[in-house]
gemmi code that builds the backbone of each chain (N, CA, C; Angstrom):
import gemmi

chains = {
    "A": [
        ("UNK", (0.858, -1.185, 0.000), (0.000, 0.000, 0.000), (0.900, 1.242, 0.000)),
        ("UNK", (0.978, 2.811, -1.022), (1.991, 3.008, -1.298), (0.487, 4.420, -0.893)),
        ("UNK", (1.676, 5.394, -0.186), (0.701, 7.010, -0.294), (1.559, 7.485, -0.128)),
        ("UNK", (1.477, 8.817, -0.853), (2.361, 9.945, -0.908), (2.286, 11.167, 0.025)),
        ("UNK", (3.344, 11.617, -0.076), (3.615, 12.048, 1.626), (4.078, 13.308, 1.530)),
        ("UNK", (3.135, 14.848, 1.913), (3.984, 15.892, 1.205), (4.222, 16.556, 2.827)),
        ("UNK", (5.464, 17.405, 3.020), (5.614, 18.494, 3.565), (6.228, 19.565, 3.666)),
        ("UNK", (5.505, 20.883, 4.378), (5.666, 22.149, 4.192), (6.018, 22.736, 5.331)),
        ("UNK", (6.820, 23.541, 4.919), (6.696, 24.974, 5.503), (8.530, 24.338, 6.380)),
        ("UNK", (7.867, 24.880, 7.761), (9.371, 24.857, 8.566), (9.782, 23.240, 8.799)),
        ("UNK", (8.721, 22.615, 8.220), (8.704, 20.937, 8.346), (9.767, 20.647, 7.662)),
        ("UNK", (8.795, 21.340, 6.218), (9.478, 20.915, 4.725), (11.495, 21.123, 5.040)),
        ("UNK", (11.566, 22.347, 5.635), (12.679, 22.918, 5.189), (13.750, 21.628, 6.492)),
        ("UNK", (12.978, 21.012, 7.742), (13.666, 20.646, 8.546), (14.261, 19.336, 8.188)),
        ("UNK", (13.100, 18.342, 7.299), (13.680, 17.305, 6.601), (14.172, 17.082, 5.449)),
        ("UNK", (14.903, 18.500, 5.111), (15.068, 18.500, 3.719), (14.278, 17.989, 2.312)),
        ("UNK", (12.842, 17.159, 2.545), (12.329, 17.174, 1.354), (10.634, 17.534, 1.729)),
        ("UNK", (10.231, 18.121, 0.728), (9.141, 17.876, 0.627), (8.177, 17.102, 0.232)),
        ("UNK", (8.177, 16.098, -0.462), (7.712, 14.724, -0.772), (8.484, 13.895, -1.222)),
        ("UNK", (7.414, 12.588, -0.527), (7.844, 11.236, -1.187), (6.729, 10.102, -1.135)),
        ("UNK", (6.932, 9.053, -1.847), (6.464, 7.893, -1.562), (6.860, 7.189, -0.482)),
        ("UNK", (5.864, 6.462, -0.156), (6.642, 5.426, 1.136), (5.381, 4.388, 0.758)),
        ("UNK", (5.881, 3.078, 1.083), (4.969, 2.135, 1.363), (4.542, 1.919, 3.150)),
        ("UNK", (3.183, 2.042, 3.051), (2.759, 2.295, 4.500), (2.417, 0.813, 5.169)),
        ("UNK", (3.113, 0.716, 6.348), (3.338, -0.479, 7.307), (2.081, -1.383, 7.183)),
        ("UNK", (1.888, -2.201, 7.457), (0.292, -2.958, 7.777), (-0.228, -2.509, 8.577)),
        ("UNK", (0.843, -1.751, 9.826), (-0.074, -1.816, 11.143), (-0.163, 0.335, 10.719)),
        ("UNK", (-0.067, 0.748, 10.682), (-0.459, 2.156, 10.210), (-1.894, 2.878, 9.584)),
        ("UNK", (-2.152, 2.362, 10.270), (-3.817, 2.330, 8.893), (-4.162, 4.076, 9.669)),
        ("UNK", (-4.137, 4.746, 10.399), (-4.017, 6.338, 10.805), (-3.132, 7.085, 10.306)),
        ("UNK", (-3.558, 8.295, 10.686), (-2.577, 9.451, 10.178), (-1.353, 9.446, 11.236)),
        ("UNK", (-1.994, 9.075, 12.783), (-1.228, 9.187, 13.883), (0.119, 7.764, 13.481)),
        ("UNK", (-0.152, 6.680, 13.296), (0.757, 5.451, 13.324), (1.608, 5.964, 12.020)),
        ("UNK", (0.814, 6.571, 11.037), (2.023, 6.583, 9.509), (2.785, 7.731, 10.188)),
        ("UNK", (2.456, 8.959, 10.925), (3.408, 9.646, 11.769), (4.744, 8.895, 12.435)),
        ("UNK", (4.149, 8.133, 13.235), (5.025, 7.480, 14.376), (6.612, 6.865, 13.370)),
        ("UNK", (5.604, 5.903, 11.884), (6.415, 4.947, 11.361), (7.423, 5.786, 10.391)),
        ("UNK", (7.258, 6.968, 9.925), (7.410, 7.936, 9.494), (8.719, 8.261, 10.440)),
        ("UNK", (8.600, 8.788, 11.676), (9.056, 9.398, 12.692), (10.874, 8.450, 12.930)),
        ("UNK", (10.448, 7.304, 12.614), (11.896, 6.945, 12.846), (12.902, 7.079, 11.587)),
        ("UNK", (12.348, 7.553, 10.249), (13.717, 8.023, 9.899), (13.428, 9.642, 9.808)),
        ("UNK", (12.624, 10.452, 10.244), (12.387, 11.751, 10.542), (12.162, 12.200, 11.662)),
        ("UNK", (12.978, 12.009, 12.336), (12.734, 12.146, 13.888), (11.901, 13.739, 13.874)),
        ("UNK", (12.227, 14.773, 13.477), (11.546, 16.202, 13.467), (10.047, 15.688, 13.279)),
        ("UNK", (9.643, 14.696, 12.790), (7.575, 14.469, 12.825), (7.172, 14.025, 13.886)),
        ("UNK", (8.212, 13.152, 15.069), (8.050, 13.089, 16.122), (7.851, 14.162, 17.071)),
        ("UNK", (8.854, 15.039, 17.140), (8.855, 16.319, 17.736), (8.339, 17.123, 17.583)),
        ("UNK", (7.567, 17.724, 16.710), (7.320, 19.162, 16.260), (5.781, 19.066, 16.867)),
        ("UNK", (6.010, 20.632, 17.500), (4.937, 20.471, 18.323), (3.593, 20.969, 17.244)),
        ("UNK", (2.155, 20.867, 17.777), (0.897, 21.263, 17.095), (1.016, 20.720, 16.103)),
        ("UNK", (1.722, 19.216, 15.404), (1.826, 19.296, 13.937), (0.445, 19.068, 13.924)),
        ("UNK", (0.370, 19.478, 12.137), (-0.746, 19.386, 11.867), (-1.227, 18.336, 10.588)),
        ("UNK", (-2.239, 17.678, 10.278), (-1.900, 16.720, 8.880), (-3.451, 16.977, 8.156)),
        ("UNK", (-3.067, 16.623, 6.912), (-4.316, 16.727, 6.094), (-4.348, 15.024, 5.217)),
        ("UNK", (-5.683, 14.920, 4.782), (-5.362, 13.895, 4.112), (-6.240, 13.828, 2.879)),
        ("UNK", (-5.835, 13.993, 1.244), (-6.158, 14.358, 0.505), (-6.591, 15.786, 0.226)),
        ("UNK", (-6.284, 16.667, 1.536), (-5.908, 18.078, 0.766), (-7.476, 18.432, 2.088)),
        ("UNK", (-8.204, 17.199, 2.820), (-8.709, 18.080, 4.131), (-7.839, 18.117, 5.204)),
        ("UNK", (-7.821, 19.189, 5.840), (-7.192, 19.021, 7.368), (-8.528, 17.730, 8.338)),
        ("UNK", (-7.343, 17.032, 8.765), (-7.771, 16.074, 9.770), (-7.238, 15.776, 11.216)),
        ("UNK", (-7.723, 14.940, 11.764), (-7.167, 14.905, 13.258), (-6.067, 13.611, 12.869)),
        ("UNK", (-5.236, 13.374, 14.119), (-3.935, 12.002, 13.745), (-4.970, 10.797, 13.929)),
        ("UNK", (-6.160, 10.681, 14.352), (-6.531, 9.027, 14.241), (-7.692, 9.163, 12.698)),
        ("UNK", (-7.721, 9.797, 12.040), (-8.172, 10.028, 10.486), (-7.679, 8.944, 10.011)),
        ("UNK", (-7.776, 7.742, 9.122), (-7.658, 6.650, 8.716), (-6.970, 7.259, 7.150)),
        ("UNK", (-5.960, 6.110, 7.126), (-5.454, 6.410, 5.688), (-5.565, 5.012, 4.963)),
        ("UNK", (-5.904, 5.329, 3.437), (-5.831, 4.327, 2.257), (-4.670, 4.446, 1.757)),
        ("UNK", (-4.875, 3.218, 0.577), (-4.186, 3.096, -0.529), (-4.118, 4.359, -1.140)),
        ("UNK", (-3.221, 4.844, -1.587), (-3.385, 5.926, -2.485), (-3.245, 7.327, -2.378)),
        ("UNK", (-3.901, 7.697, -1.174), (-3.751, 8.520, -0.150), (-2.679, 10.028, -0.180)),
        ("UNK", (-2.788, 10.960, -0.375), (-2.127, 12.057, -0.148), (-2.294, 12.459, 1.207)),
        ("UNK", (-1.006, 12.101, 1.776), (-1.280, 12.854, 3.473), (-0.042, 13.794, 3.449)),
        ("UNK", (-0.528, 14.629, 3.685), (-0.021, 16.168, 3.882), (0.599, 16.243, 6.020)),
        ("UNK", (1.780, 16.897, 6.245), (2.002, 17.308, 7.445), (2.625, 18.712, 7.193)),
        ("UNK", (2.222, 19.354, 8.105), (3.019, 20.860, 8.437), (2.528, 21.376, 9.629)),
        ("UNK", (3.135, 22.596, 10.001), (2.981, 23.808, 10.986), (1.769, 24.003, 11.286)),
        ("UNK", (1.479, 24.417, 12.119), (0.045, 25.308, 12.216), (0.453, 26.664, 11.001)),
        ("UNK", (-0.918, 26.850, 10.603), (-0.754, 28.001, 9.548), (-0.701, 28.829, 10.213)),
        ("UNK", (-0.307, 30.083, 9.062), (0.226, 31.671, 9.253), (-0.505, 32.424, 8.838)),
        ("UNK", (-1.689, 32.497, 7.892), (-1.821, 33.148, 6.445), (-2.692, 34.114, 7.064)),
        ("UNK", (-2.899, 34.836, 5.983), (-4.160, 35.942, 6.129), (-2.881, 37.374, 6.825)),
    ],
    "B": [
        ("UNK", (-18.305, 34.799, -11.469), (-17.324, 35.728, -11.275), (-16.425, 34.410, -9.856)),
        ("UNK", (-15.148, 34.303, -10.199), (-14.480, 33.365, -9.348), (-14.990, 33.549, -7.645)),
        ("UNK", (-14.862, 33.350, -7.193), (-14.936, 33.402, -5.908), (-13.511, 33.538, -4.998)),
        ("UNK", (-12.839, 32.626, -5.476), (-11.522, 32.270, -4.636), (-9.911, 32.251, -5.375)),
        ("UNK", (-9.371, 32.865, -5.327), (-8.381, 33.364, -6.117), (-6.660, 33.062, -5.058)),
        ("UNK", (-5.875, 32.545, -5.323), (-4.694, 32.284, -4.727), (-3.610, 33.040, -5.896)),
        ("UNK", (-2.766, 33.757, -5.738), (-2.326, 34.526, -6.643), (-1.112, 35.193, -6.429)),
        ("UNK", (0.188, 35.089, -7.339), (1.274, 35.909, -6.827), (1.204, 38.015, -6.927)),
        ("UNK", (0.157, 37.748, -8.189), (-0.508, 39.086, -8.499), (-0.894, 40.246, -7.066)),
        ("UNK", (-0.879, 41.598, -7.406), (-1.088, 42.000, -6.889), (-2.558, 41.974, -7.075)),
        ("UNK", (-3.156, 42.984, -6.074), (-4.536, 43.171, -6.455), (-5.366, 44.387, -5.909)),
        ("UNK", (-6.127, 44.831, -6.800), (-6.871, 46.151, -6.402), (-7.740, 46.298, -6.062)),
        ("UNK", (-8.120, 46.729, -3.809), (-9.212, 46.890, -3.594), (-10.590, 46.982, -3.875)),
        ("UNK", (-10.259, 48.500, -4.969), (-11.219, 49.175, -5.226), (-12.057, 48.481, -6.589)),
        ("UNK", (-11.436, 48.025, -7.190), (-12.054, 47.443, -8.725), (-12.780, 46.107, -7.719)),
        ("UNK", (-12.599, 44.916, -7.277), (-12.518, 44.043, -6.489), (-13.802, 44.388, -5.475)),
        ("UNK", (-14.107, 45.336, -4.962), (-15.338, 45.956, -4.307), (-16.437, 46.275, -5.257)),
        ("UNK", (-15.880, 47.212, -6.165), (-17.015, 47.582, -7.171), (-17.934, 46.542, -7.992)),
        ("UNK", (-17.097, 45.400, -8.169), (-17.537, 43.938, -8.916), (-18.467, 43.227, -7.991)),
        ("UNK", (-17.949, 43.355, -6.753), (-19.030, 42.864, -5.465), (-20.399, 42.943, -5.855)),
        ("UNK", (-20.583, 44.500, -6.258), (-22.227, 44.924, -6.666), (-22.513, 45.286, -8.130)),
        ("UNK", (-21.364, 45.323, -8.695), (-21.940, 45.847, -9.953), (-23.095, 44.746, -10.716)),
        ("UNK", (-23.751, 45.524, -11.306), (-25.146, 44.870, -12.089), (-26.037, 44.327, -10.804)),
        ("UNK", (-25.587, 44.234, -9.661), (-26.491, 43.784, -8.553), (-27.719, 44.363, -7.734)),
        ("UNK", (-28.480, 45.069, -8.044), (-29.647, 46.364, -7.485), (-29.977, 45.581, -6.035)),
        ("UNK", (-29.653, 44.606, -5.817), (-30.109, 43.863, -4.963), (-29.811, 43.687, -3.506)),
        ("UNK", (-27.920, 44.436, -4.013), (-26.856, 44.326, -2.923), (-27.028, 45.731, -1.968)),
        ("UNK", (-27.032, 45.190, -0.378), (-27.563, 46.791, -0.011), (-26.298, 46.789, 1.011)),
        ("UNK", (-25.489, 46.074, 0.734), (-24.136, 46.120, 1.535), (-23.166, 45.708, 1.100)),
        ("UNK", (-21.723, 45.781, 1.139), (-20.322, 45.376, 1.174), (-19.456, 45.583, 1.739)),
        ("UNK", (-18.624, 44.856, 2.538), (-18.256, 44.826, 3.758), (-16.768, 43.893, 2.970)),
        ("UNK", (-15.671, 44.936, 3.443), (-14.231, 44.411, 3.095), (-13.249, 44.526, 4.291)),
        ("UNK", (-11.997, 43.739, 3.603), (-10.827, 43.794, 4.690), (-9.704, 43.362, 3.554)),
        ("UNK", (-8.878, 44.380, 4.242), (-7.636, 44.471, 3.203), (-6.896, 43.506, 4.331)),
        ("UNK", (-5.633, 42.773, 3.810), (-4.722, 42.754, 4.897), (-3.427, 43.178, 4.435)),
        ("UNK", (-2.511, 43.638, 5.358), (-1.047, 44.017, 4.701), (0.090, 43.517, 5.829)),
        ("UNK", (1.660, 43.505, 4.792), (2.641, 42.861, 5.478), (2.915, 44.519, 6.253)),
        ("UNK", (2.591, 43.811, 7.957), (3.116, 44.811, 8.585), (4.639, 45.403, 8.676)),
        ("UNK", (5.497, 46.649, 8.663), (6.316, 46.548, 9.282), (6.931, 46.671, 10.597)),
        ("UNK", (7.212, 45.411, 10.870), (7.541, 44.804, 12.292), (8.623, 44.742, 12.271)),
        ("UNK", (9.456, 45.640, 13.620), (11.099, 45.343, 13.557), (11.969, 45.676, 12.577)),
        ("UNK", (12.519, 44.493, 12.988), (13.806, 44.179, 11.287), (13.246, 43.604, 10.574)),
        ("UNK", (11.744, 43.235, 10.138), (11.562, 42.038, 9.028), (11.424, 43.108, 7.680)),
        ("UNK", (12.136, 42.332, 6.887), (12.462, 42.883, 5.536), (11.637, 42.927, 4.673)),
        ("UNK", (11.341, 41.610, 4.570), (10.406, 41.096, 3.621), (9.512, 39.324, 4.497)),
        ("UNK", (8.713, 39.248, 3.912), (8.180, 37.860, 3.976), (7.769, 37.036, 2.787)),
        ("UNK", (7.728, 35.898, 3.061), (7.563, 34.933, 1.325), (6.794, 33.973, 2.265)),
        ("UNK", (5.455, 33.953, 1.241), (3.961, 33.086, 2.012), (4.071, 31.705, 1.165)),
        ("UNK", (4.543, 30.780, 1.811), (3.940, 29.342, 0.786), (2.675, 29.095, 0.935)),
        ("UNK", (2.349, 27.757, 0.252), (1.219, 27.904, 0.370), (1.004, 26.161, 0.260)),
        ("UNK", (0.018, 25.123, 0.234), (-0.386, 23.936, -0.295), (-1.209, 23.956, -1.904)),
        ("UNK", (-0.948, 23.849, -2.639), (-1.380, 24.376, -3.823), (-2.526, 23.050, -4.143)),
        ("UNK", (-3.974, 23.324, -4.689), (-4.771, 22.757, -4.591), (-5.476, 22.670, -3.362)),
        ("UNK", (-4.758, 22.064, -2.501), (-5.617, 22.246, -1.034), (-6.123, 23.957, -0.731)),
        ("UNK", (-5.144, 24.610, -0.866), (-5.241, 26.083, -0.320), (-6.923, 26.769, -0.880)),
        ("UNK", (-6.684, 25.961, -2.344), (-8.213, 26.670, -3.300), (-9.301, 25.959, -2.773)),
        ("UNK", (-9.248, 24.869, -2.081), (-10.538, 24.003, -1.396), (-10.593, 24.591, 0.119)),
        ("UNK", (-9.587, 24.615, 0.634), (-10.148, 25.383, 2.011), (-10.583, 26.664, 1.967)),
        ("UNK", (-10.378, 27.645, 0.988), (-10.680, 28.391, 0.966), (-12.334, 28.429, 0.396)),
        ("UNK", (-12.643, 27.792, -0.820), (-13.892, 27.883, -0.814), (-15.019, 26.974, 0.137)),
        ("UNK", (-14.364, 25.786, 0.779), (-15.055, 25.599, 2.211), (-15.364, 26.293, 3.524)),
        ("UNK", (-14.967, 27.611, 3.202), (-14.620, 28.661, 4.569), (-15.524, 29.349, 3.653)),
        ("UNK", (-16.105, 30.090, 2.884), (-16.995, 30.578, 2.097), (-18.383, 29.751, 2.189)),
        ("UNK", (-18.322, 28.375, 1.904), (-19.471, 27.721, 1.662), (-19.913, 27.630, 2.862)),
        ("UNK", (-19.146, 27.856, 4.082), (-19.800, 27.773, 5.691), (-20.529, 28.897, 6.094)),
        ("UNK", (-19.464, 30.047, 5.186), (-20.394, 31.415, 5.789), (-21.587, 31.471, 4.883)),
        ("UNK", (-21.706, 30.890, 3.861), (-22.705, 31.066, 3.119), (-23.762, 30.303, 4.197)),
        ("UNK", (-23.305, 28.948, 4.588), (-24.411, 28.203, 5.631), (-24.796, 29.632, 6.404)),
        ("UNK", (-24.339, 30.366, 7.250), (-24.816, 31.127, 8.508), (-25.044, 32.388, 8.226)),
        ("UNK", (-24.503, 33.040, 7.033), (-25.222, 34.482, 6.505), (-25.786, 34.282, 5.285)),
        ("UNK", (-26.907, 35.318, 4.780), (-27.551, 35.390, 3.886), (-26.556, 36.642, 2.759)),
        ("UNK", (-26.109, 35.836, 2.232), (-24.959, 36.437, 0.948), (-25.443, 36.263, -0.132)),
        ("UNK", (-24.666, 37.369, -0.718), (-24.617, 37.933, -2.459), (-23.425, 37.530, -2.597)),
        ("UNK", (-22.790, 38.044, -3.394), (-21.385, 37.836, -4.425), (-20.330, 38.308, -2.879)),
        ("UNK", (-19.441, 36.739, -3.239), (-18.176, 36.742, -1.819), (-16.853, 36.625, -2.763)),
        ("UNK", (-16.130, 37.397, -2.566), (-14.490, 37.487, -3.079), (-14.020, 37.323, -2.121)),
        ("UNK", (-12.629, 36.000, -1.908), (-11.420, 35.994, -1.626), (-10.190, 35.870, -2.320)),
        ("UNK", (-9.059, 36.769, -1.622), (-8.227, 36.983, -2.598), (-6.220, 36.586, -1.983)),
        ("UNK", (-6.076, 35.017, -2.050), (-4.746, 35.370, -1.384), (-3.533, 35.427, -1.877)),
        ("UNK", (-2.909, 36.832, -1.220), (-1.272, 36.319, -2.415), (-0.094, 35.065, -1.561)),
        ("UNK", (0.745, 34.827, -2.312), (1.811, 34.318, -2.315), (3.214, 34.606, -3.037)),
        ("UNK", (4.317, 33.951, -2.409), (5.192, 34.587, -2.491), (5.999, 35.480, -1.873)),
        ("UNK", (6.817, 36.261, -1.962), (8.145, 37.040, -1.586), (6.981, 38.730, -1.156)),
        ("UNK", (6.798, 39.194, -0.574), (6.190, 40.206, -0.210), (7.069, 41.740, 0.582)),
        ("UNK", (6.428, 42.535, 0.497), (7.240, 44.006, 1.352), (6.349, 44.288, 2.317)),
        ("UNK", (6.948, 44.911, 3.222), (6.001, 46.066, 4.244), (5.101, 46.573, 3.483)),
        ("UNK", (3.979, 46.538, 3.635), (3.248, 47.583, 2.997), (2.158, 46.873, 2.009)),
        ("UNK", (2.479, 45.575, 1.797), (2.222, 45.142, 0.250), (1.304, 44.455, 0.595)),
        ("UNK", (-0.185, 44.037, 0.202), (-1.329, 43.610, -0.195), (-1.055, 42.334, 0.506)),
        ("UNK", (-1.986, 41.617, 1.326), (-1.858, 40.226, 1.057), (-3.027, 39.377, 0.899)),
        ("UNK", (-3.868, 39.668, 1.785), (-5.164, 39.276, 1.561), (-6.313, 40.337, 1.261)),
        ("UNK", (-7.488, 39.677, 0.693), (-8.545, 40.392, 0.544), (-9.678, 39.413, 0.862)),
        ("UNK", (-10.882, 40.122, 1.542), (-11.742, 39.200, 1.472), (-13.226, 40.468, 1.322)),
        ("UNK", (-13.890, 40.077, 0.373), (-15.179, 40.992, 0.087), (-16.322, 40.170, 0.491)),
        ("UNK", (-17.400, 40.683, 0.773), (-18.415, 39.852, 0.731), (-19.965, 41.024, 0.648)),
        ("UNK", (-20.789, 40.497, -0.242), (-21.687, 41.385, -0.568), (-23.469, 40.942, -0.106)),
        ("UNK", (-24.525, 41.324, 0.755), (-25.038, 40.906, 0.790), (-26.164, 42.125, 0.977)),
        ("UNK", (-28.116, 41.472, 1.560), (-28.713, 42.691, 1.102), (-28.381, 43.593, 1.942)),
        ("UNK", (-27.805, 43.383, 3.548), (-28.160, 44.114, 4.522), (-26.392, 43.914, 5.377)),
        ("UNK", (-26.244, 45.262, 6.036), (-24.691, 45.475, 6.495), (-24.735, 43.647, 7.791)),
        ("UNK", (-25.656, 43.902, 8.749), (-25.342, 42.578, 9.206), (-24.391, 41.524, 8.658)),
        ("UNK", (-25.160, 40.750, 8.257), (-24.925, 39.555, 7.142), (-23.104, 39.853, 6.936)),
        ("UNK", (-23.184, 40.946, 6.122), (-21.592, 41.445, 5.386), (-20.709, 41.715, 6.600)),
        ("UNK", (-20.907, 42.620, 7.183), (-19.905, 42.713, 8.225), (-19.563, 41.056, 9.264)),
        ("UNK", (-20.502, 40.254, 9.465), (-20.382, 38.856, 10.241), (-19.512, 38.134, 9.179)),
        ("UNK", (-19.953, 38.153, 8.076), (-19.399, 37.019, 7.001), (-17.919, 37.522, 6.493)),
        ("UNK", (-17.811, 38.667, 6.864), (-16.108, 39.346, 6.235), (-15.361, 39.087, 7.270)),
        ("UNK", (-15.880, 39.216, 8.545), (-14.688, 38.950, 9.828), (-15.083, 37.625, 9.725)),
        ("UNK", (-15.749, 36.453, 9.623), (-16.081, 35.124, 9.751), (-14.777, 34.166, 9.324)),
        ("UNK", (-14.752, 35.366, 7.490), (-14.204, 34.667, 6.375), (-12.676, 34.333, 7.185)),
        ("UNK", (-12.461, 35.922, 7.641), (-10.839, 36.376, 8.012), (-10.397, 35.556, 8.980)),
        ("UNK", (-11.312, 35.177, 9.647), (-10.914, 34.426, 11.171), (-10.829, 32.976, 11.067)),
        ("UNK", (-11.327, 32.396, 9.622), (-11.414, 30.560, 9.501), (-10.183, 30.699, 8.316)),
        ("UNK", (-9.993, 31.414, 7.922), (-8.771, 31.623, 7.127), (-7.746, 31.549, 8.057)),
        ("UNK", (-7.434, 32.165, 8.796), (-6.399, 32.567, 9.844), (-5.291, 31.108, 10.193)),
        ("UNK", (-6.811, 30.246, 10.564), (-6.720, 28.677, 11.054), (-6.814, 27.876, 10.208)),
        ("UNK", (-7.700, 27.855, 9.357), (-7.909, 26.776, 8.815), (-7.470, 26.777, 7.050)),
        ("UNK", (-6.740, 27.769, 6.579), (-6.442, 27.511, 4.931), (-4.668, 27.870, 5.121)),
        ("UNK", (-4.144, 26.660, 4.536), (-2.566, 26.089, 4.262), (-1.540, 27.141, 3.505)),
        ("UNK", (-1.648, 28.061, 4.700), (-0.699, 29.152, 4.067), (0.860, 29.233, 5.302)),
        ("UNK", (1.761, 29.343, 4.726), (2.753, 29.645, 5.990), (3.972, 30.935, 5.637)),
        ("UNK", (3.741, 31.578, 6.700), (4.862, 32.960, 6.154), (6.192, 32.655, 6.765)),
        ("UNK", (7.188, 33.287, 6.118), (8.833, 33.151, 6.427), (8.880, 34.225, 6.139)),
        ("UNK", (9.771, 35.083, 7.372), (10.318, 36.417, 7.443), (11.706, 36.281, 7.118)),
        ("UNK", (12.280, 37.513, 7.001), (13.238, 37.874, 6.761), (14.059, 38.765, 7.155)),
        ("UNK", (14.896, 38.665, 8.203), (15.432, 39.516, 8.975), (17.425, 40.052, 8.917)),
        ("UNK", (17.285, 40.627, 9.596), (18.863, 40.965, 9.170), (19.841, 39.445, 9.825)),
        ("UNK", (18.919, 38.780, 10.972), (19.477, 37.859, 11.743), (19.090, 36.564, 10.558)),
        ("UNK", (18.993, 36.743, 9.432), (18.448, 35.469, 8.747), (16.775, 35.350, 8.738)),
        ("UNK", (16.593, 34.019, 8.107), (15.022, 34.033, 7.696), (14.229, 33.138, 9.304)),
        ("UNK", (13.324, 33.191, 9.335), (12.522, 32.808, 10.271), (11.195, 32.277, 9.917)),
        ("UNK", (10.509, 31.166, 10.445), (9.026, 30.779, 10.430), (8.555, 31.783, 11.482)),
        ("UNK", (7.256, 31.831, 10.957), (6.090, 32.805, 11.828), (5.607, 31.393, 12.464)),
        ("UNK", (5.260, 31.991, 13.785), (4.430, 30.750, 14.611), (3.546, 31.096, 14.919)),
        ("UNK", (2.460, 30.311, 14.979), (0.514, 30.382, 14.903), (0.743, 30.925, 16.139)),
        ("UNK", (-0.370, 32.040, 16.184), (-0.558, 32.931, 17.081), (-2.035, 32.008, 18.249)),
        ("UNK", (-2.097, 32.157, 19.247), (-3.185, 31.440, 19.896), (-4.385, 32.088, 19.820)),
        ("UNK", (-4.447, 33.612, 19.714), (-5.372, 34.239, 19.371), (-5.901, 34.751, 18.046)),
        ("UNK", (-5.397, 34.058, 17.152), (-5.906, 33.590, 15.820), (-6.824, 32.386, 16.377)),
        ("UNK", (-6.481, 31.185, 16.940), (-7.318, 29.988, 17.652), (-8.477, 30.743, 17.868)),
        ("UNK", (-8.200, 31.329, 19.172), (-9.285, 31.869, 19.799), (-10.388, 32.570, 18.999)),
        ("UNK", (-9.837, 33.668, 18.429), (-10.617, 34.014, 17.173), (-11.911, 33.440, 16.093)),
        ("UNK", (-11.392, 32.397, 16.072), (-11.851, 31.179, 14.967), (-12.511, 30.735, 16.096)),
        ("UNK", (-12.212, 30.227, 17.235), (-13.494, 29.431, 17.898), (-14.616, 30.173, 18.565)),
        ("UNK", (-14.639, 31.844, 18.539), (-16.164, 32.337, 18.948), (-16.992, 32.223, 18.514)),
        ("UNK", (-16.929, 31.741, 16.901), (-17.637, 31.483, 15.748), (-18.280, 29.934, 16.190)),
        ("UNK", (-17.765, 29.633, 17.376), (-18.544, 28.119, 17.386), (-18.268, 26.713, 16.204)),
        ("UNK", (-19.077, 25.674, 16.420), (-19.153, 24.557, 15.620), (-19.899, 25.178, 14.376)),
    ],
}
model = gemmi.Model(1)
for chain_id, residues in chains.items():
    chain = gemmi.Chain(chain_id)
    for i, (resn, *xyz) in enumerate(residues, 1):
        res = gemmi.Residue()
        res.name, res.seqid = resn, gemmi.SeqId(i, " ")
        for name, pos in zip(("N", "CA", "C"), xyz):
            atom = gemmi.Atom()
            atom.name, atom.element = name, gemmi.Element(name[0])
            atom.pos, atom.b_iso = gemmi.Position(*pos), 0.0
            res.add_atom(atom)
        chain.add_residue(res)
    model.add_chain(chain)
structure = gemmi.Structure()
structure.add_model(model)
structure.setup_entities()
């Protein structure tokens, strides 16, 4: 099961990329667990406080369920306006 | 006439208001808010990213809510991106409806679910190097008097 994985802002700039593919664990089926599994070769998604995630472009909470296919978005709390 | 506009362009209040009502006999209010890059300190400049695609859906979901709770005419939002100055344009949000109520609730509504909820992030620029802006709590607060 393969979803693409974008991030922004002070995230983007902390792990040096802003996207990628990853194939997501069996046991990950949340936004919170693909965090965690995520987290050990990005330790900064562990840490960063208020992160925030979207998934397919809504903002969601970390137990939001992820598919196949899946665009899950992480970053900052926003700035804008 | 678009509704929701994400844009490195500048943009002009006044034309942007007038479109609110023009051809509209109907509209007995319009109710705006400019926003601009303050100058604060040493910041030089700021450069707004943004989530591209997402940014144009939260934004017209923050519209389609105020449309749920006010009775609206023609709603413009307008956000830039990019490298910005003191002084320089960043947001706009219009909203046109029959009666000032309605417009004045739905223009601060717009400004305040924007604040929180649409995928924008600013980086300053200072003589000490560049910097992330960090979410203010009273932007939160803001956004939640408005309720569920």
């Amino acid at each position: 099961m393969t979803v693409n994985i974008l991030y922004f802002a002070g995230l983007r700039e902390a792990l040096g990329t802003g996207a990628e593919s990853v194939e997501l664990p069996p046991d990950a089926a949340t936004v919170g667990a693909l965090r965690a599994a995520l987290g050990q070769r990005h330790p900064e998604l562990l840490t960063a406080k208020n992160l925030r995630a979207a998934v397919n472009q809504q903002m969601v909470g970390m137990d939001a369920p992820v598919a196949d296919g899946d665009e899950v978005a992480f970053f900052p709390p926003v700035t804008g306006g | 006439m678009m509704e929701v506009s994400v844009q490195t362009a500048d943009f002009e209040a006044g034309v942007e208001i007038a479109a609110l009502s023009a051809g509209d006999d109907g509209a007995g209010a319009v109710a705006s808010f400019v926003g601009l890059v303050r100058a604060d300190g040493a910041v030089r400049a700021m450069t707004l990213e943004h989530y591209p695609g997402m940014t144009e859906q939260a934004l017209a979901a923050i519209v389609a809510e105020a449309r749920q709770r006010w009775q609206l005419r023609r709603v413009r939002v307008i956000h830039r991106v990019g490298r910005l100055l003191p002084g320089d344009r960043i947001v706009f949000v219009g909203v046109a409806a029959s009666h000032r109520g309605d417009a004045f609730a739905a223009c601060e509504f717009i400004m305040d679910y924007l604040k929180t909820q649409a995928p924008f992030w600013k980086k300053e620029e200072t003589p000490e190097g560049a910097r992330w802006v960090d979410a203010r709590e009273s932007d939160d607060i803001a956004a939640r008097r408005w309720g569920d």
